[in-house]
mmCIF file of the C-alpha atoms, coordinates in Angstrom:
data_MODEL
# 
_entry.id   MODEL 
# 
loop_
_atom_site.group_PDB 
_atom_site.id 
_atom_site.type_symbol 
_atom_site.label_atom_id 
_atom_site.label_alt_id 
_atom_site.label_comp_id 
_atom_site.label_asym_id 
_atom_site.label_entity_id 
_atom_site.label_seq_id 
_atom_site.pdbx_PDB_ins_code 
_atom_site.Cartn_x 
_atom_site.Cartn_y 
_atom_site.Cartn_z 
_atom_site.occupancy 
_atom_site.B_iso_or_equiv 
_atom_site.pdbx_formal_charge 
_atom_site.auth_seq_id 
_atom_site.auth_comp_id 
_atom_site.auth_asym_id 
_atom_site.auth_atom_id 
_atom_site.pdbx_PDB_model_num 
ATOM 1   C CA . UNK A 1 1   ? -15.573 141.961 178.041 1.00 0.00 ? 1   UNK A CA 1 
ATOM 2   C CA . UNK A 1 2   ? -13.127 144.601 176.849 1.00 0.00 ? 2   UNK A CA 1 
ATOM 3   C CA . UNK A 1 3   ? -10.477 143.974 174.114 1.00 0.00 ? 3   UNK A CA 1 
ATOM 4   C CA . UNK A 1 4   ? -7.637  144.563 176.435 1.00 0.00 ? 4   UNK A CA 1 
ATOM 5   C CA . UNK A 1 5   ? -5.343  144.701 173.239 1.00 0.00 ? 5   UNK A CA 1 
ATOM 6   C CA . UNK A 1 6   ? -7.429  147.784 172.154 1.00 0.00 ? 6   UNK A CA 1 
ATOM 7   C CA . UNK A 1 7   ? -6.792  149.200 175.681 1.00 0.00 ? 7   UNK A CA 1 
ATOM 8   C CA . UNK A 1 8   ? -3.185  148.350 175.199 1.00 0.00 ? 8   UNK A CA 1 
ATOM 9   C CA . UNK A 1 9   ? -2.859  150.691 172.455 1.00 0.00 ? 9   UNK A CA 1 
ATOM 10  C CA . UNK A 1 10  ? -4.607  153.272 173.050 1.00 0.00 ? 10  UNK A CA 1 
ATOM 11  C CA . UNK A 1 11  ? -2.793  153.488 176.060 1.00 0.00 ? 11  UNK A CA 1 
ATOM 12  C CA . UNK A 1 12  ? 0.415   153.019 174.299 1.00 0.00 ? 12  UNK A CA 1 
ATOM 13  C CA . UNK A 1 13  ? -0.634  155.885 171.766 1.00 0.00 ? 13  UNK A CA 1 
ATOM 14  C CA . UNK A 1 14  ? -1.638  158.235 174.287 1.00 0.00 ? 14  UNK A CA 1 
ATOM 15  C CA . UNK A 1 15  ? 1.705   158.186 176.310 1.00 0.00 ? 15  UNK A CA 1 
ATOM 16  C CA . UNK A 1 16  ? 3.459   158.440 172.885 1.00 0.00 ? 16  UNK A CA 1 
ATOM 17  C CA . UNK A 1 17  ? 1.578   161.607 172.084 1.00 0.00 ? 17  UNK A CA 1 
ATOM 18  C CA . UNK A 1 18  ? 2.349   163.232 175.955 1.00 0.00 ? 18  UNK A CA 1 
ATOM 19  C CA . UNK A 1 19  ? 5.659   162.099 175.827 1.00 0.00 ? 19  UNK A CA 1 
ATOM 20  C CA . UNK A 1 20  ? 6.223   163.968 172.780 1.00 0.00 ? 20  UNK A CA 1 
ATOM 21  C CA . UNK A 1 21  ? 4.629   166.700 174.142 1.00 0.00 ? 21  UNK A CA 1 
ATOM 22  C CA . UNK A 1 22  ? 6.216   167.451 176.933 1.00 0.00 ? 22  UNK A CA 1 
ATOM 23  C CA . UNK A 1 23  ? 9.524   166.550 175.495 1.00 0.00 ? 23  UNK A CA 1 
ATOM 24  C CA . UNK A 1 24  ? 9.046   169.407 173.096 1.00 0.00 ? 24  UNK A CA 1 
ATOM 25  C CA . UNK A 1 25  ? 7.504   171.441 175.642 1.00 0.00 ? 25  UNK A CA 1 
ATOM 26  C CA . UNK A 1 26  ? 10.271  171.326 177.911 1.00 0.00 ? 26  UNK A CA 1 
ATOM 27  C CA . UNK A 1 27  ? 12.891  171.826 175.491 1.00 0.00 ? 27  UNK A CA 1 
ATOM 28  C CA . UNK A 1 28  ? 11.307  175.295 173.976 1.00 0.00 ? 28  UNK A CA 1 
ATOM 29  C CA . UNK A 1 29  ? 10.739  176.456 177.597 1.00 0.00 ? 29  UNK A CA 1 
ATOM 30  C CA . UNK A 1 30  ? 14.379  175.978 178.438 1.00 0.00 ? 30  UNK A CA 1 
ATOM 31  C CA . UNK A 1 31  ? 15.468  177.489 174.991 1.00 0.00 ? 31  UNK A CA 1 
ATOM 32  C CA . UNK A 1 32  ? 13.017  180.747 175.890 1.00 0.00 ? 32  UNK A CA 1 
ATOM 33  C CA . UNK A 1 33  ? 14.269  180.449 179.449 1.00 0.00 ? 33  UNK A CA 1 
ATOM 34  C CA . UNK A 1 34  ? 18.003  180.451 178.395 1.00 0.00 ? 34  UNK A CA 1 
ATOM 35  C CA . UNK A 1 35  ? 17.716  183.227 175.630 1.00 0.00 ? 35  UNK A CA 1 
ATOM 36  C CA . UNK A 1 36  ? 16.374  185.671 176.996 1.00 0.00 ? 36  UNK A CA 1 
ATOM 37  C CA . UNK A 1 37  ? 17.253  185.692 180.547 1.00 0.00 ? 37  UNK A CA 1 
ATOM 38  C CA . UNK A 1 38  ? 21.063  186.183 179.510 1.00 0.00 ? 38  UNK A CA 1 
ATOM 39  C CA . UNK A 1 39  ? 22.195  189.351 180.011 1.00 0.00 ? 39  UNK A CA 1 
ATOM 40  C CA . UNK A 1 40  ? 26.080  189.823 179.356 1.00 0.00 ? 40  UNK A CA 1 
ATOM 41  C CA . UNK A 1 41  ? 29.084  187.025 179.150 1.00 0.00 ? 41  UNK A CA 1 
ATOM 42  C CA . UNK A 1 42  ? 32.128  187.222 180.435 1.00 0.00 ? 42  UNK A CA 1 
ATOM 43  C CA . UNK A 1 43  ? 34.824  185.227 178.956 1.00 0.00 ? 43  UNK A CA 1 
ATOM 44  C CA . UNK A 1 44  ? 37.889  185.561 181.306 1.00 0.00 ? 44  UNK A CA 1 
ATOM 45  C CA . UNK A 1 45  ? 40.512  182.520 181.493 1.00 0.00 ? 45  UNK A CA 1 
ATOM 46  C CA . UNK A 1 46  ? 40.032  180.340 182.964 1.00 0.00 ? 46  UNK A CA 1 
ATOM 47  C CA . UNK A 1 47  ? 36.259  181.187 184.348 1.00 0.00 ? 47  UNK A CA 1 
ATOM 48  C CA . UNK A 1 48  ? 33.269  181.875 182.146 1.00 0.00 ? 48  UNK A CA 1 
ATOM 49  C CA . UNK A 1 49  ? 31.040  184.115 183.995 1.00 0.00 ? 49  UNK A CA 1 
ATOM 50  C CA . UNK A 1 50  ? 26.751  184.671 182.903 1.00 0.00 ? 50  UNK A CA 1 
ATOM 51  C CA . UNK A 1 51  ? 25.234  187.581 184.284 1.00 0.00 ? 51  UNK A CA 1 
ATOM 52  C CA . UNK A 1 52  ? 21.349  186.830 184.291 1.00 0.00 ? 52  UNK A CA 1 
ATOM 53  C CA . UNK A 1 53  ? 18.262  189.086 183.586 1.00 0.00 ? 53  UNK A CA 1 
ATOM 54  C CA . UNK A 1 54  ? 16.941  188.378 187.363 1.00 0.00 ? 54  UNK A CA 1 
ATOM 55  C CA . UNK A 1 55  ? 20.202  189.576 188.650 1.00 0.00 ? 55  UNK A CA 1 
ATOM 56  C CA . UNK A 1 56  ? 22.277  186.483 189.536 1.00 0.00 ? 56  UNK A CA 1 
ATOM 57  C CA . UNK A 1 57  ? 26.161  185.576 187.990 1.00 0.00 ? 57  UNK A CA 1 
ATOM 58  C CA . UNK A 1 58  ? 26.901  181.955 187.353 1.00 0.00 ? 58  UNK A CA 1 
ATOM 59  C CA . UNK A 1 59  ? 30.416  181.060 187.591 1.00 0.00 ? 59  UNK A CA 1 
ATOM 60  C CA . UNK A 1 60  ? 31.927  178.344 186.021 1.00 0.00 ? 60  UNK A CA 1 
ATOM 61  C CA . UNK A 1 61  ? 36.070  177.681 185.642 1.00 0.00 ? 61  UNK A CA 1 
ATOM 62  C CA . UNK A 1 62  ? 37.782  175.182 184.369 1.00 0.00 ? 62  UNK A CA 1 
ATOM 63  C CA . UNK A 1 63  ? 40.551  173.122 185.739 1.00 0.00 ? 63  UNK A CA 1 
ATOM 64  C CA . UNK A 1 64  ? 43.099  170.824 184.479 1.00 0.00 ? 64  UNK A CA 1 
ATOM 65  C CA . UNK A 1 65  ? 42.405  171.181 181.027 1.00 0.00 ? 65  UNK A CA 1 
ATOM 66  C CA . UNK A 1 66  ? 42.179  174.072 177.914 1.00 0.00 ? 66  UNK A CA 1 
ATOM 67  C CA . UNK A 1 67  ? 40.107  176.616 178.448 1.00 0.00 ? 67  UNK A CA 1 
ATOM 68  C CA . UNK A 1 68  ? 36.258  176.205 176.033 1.00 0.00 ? 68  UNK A CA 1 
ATOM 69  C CA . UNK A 1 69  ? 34.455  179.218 175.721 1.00 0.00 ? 69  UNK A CA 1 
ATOM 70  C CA . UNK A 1 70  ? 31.772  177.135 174.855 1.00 0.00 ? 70  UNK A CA 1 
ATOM 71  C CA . UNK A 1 71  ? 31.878  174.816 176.762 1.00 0.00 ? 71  UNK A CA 1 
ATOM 72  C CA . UNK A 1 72  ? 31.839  177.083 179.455 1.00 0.00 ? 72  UNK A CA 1 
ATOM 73  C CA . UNK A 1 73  ? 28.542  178.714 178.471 1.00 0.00 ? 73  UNK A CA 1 
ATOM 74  C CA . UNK A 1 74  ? 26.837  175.573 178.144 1.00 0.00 ? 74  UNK A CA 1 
ATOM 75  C CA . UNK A 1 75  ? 28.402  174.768 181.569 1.00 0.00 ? 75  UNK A CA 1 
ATOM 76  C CA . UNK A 1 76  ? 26.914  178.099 183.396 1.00 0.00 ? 76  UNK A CA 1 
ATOM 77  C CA . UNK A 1 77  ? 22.989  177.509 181.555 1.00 0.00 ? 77  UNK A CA 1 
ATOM 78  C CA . UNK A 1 78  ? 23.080  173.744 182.885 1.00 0.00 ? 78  UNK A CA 1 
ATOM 79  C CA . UNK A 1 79  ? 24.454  175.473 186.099 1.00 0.00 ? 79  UNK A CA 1 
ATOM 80  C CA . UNK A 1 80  ? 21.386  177.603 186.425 1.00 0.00 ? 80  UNK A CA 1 
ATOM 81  C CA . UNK A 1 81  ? 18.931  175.603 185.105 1.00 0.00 ? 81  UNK A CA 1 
ATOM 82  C CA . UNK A 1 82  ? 19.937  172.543 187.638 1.00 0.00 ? 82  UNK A CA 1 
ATOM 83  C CA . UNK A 1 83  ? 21.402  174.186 190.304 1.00 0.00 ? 83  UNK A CA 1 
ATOM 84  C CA . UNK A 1 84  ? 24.960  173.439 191.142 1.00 0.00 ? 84  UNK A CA 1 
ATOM 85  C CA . UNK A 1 85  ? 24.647  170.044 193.133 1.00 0.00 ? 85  UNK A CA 1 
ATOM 86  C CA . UNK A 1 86  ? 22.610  168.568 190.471 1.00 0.00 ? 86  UNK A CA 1 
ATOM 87  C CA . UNK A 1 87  ? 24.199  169.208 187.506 1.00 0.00 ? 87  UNK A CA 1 
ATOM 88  C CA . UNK A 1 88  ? 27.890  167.895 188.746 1.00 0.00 ? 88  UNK A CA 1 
ATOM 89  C CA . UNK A 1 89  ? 26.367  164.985 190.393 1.00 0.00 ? 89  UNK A CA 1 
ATOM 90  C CA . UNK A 1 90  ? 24.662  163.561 187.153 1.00 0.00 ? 90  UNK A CA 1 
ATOM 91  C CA . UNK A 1 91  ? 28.112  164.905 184.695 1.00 0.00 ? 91  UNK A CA 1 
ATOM 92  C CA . UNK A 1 92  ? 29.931  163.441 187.066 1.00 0.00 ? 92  UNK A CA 1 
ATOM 93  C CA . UNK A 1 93  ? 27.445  159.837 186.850 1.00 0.00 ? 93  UNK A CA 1 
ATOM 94  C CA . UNK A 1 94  ? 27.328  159.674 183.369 1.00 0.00 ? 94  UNK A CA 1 
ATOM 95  C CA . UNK A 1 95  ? 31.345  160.390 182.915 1.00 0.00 ? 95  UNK A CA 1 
ATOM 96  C CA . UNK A 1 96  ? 33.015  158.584 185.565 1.00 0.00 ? 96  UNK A CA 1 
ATOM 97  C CA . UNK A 1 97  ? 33.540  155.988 183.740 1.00 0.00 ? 97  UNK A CA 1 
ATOM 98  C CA . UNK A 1 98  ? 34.796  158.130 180.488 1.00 0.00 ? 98  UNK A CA 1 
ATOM 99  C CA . UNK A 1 99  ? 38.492  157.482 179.133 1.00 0.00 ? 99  UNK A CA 1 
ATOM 100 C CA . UNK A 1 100 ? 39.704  159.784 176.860 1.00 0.00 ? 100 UNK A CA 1 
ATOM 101 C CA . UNK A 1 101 ? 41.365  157.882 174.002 1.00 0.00 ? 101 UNK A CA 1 
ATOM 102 C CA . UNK A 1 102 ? 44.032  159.575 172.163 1.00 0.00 ? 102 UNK A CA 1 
ATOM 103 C CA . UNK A 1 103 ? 44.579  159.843 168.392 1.00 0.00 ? 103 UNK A CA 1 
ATOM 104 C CA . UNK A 1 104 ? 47.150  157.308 167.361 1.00 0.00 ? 104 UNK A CA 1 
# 
């Protein structure tokens, strides 16, 4: 009879380890990806604009609050890496619920 707590483990280790993996995989693919596939940035209030190595722009503008040229840049890679649908439908999940507190 096997020792299904062995099993159990092993299992357990082996996701661990691919997790892991593919976790860090992922994240220097998309680091590569973003790096060098930029080819200029435009900063132009209130729209951040990425012109890409494969020769498409992401726009991205703000509205209704201070213009972030970072924020816009990290706005335009999520852009292009998700797709526009995708990455406003899980911002907007995961900060619908968000209330900006102010400093007292």
């Amino acid at each position: 009879m096997y020792n299904l707590m062995k099993i159990d483990d092993a299992f357990k280790k082996a996701l661990n380890a691919y997790t892991r993996y593919d976790v860090m995989s992922t994240n220097k693919l998309c680091a590569a990806r973003c790096c060098n596939e930029i080819k200029k940035v435009v900063f132009h209030d209130p729209a951040t604009i990425v012109y890409w190595n494969d020769g498409t722009k992401t726009v991205v503008k703000s509205h209704g609050e201070r213009f972030d040229p970072e924020k816009g840049l990290a706005m335009a890679i999520v852009k292009y890496l998700g797709g526009d649908h995708y990455y406003k439908q899980i911002i907007k999940k995961w900060t619908s619920h968000f209330e900006e507190v102010e400093d007292a």
